[in-house]
Structures are given as C-alpha cells and as structure tokens.
KETITOR-37817 format. One record per residue (C-alpha): residue number from 1; residue in three letters; x, y, z. Coordinates in Angstrom, 3 decimals. Layout:
N
+-----+------+----------+----------+----------+
! seq ! type !       px !       py !       pz !
+-----+------+----------+----------+----------+
! NUM !  ALA !        X !        Y !        Z !
...
+-----+------+----------+----------+----------+
END
This chain:
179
+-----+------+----------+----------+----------+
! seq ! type !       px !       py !       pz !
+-----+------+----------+----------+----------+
!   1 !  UNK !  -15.188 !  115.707 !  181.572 !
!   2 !  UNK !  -12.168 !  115.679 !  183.749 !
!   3 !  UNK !   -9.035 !  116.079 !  182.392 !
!   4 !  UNK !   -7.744 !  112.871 !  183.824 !
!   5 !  UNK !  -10.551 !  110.971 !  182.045 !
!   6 !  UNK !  -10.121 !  112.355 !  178.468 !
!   7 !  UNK !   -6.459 !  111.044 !  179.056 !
!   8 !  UNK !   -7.505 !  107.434 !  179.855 !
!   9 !  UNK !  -10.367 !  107.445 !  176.753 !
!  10 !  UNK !   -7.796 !  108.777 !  174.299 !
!  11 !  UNK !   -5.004 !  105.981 !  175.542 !
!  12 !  UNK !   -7.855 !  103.083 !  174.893 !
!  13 !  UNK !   -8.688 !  104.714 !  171.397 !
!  14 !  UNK !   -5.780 !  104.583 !  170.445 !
!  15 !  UNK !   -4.943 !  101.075 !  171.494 !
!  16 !  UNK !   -8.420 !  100.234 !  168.714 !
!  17 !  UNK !   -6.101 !  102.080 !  166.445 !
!  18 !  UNK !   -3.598 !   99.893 !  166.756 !
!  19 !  UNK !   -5.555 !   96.772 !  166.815 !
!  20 !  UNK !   -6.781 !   98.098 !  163.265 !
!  21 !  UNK !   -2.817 !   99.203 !  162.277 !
!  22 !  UNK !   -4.129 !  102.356 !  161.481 !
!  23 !  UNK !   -1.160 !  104.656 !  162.012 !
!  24 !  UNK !   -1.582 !  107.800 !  163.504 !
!  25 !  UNK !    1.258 !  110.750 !  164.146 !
!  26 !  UNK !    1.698 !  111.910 !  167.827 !
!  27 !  UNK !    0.163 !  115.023 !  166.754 !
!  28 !  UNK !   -3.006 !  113.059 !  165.911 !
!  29 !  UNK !   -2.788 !  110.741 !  169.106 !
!  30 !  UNK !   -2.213 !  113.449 !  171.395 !
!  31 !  UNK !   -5.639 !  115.588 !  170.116 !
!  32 !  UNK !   -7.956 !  112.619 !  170.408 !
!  33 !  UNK !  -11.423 !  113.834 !  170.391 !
!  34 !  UNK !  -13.480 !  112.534 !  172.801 !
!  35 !  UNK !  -17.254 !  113.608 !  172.688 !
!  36 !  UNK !  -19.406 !  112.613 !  175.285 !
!  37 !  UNK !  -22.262 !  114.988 !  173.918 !
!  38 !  UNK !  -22.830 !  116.683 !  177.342 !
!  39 !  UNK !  -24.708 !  113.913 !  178.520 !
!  40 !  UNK !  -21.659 !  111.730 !  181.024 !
!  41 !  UNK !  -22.192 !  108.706 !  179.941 !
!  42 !  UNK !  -19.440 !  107.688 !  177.425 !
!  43 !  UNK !  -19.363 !  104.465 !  177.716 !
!  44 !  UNK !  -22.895 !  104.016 !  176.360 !
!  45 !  UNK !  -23.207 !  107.425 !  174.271 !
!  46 !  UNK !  -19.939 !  108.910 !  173.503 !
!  47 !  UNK !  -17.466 !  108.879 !  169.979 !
!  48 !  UNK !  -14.163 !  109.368 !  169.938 !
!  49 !  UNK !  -12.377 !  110.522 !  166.578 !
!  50 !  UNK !   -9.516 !  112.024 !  164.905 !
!  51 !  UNK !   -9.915 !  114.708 !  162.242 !
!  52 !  UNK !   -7.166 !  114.086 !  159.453 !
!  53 !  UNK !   -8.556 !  117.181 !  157.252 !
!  54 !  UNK !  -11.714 !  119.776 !  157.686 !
!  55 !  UNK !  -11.820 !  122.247 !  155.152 !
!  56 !  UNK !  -14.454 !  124.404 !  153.440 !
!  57 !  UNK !  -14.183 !  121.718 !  150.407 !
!  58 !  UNK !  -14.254 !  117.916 !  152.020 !
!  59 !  UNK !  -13.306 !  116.426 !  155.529 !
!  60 !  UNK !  -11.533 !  112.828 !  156.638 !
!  61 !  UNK !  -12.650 !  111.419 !  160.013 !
!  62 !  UNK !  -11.896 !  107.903 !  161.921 !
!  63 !  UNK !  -14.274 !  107.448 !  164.211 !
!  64 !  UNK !  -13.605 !  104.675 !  167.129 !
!  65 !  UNK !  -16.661 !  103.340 !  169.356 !
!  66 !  UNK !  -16.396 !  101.042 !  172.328 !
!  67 !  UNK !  -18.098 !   98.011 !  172.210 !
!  68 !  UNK !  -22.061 !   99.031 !  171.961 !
!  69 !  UNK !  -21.291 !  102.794 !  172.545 !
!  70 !  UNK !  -23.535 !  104.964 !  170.299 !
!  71 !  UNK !  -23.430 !  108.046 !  168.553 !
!  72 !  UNK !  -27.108 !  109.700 !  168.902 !
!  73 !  UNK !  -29.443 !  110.507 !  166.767 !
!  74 !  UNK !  -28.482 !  113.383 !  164.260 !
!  75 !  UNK !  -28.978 !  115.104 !  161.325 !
!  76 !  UNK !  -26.731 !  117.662 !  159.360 !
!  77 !  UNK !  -29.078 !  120.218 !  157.738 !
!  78 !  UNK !  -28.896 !  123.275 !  154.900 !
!  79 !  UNK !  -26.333 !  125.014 !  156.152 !
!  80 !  UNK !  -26.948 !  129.104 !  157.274 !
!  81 !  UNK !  -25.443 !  130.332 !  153.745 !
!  82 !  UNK !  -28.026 !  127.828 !  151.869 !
!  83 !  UNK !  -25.579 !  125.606 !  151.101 !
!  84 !  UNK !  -26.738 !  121.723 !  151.368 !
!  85 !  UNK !  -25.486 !  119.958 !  154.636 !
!  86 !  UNK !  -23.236 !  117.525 !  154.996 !
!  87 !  UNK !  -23.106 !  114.522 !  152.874 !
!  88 !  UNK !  -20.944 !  111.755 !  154.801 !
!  89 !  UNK !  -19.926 !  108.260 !  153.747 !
!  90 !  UNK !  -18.899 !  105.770 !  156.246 !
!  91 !  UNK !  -16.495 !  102.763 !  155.851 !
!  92 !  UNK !  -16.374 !   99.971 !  158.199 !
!  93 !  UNK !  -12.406 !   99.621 !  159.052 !
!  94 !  UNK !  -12.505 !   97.097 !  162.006 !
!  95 !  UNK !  -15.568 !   95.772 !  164.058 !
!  96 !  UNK !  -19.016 !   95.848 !  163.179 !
!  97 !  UNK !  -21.606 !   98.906 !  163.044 !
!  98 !  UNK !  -24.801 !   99.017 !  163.050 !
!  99 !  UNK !  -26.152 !  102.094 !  161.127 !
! 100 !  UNK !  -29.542 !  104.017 !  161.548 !
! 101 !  UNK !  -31.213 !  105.948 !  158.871 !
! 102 !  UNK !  -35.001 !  107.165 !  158.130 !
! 103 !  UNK !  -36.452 !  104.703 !  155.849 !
! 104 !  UNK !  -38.633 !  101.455 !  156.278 !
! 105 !  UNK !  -38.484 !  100.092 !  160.024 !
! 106 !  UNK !  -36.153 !   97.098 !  159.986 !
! 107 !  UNK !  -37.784 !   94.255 !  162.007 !
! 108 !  UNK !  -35.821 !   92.869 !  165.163 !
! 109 !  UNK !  -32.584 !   95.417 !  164.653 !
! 110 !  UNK !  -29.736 !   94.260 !  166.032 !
! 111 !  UNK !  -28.603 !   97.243 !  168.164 !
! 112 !  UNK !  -30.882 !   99.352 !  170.641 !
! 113 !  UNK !  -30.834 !  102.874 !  171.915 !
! 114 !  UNK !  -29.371 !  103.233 !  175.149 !
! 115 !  UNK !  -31.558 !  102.657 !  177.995 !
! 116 !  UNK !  -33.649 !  105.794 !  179.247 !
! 117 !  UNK !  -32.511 !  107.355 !  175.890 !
! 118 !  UNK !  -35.072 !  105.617 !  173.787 !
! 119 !  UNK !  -37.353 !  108.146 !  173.092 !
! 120 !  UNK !  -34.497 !  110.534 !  171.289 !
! 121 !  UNK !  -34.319 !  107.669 !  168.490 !
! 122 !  UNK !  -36.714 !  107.825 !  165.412 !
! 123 !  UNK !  -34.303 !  106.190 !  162.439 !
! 124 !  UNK !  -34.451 !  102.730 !  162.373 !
! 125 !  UNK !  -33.769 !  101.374 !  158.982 !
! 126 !  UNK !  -30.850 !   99.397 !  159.663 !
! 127 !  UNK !  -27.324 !   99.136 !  157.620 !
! 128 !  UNK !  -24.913 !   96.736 !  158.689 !
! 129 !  UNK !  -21.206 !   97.349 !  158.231 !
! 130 !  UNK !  -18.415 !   94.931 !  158.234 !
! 131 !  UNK !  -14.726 !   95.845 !  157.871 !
! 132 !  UNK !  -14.029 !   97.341 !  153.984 !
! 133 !  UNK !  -18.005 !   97.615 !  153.567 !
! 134 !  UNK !  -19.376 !  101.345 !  152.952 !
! 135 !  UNK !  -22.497 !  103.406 !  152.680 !
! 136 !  UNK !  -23.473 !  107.362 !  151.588 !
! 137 !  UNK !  -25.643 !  109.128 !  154.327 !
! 138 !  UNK !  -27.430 !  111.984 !  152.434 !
! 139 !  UNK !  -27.752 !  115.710 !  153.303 !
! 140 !  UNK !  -30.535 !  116.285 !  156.445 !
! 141 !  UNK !  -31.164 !  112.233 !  156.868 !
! 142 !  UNK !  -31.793 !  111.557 !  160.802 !
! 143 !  UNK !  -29.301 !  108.539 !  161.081 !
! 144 !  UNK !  -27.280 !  107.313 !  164.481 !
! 145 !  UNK !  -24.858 !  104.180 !  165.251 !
! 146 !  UNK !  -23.851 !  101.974 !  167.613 !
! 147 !  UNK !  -20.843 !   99.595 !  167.540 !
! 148 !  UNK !  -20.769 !   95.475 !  167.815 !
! 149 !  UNK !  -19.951 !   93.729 !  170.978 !
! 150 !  UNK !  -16.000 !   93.795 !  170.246 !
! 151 !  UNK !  -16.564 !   97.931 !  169.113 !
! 152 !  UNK !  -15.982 !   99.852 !  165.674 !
! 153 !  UNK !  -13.624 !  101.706 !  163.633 !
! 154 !  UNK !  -15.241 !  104.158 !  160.960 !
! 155 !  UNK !  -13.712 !  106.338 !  158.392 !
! 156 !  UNK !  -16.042 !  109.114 !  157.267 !
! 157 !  UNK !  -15.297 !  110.944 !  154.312 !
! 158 !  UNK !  -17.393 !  113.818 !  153.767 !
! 159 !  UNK !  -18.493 !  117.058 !  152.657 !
! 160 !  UNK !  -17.153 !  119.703 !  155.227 !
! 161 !  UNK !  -18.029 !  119.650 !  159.083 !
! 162 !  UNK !  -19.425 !  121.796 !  160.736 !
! 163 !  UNK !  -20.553 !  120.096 !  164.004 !
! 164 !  UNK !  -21.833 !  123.143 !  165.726 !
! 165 !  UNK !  -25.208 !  122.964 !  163.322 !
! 166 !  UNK !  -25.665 !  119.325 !  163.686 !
! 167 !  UNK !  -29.172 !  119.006 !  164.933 !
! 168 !  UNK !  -29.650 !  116.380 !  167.285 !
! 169 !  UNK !  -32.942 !  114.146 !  168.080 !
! 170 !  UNK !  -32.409 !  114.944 !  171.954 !
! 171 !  UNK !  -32.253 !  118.154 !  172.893 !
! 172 !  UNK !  -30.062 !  117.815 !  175.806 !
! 173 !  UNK !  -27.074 !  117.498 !  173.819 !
! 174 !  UNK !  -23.860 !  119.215 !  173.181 !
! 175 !  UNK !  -21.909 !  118.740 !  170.324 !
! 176 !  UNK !  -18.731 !  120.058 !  171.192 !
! 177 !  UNK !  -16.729 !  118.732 !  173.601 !
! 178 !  UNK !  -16.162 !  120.613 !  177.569 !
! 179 !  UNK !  -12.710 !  119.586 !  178.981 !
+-----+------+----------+----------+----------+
END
C-alpha cells in the first residue's frame, strides 16, 4: 500500500478511537497498523490495530474495523517449539461484531464473506458481540469477523502473537503488512 494511503487509514482509525474515548499516546497513533492482508481491498478485507504489549508471556490488541470490513478466515496453530497456539479473547468496545468460529452452522448469519472471497470461508457458527460483551477463541479454531454497519472496536487479549504462523483459509494472503 502506498504510503499516502496508510496515512489516511490510520487518521480514520483513529478518529473510531476517539468516538470510543479510547486514549491512545502519539507513539501508538503514529504506528497504526494497517493490514490489508496482501489482497488491496481494505475497505472490505483489511484490520487495522494497535499493539499495546506482545511478549513471549501475553499480548493486548485493539482492533478497529470499518463498517462491514472483515478480517479473513484464520487459525493460530501449535506453534514450531510445540507450544499450543494462540488463545485470544475478544471484547466488544464500540460497534457490533459478528464473530465466526467452527461449530454448528448458524442459520441466516448476519454478516457474509466478501464477495468473490466466499469460498476462503468455512466457520460459520456465529457469535454476536455488543459493546462490554466477550468471548475465548481456542488454540487452532478457524474463526474470522466482520464489523456492523456503523464498524467495530475489539480488544483482544491473548496468549502471545506471532502473526507470521497464522494460517489462513485463503492462500493468497499475507499477514504482514508491505508499506
């Protein structure tokens, strides 16, 4: 992504933050991370998110979606040393998200995958979250989310991250941001 558009994402994440009064330090605002997963199309698959702490013990995360932008399909597997992947819970701070895990098919879910992305979604047990509502993803679950109509704030607290061995439904993407 060009420079020019990272710049413009990050100032409209962190006017969400604000909406939310979540305060962040200019540090934090400055290193906005803006994922787009490779694929260019942010405003439908895309996350943007600030990293409070990542260590080799636990990790803090807020997580901002624009309205109906998803973050694919994913899983977080046993790690290289054996060690179980990550375990992450998410808490609903502002907006609404609709959360994908394996389980029973929920009938009529509320959100879709993005269109000509559909295949690249399997989870579809759906978890609704409203603002100060919470729930514990386990280690290796295929899970995804999308935000509401007005978009999301999420605060994942987790076991450590390690985004480079996320394994993701569709192949085609990249983790780790290019800008």
């Amino acid at each position: 992504m060009k420079k020019e558009l990272v710049d413009s994402i990050r100032k409209r994440t962190y006017e969400y933050f604000k909406k939310a009064n979540i305060a962040l330090t200019e540090d934090e605002i400055e290193n906005i991370e803006v994922a787009d997963f490779g694929l260019d199309n942010i405003e439908k698959i895309g996350l943007q998110l600030v990293t409070y702490i990542n260590n080799n013990r636990y990790c803090a995360k807020e997580m901002v979606l624009f309205p109906t932008q998803t973050c694919p399909e994913h899983r977080h597997p046993e790690r290289e040393d054996g060690s179980e992947g990550k375990m992450e819970t998410f808490r609903c701070r502002w907006g609404k998200v609709y959360l994908y895990i394996e389980g029973e098919r929920t009938t009529n879910p509320k959100a879709k995958p993005p269109k000509g992305y559909e295949s690249s979604y399997t989870a579809f047990h759906e978890i609704i979250l409203e603002p100060g509502e919470q729930f514990t993803i386990q280690p290796n679950t295929c899970h995804w989310f999308q935000a509401g109509e007005e978009g999301a704030i999420v605060s994942e607290f987790s076991s450590n991250s390690d985004d480079a061995s996320d394994i993701f439904t569709d192949e085609n993407i990249k983790r780790l941001p290019e800008y």
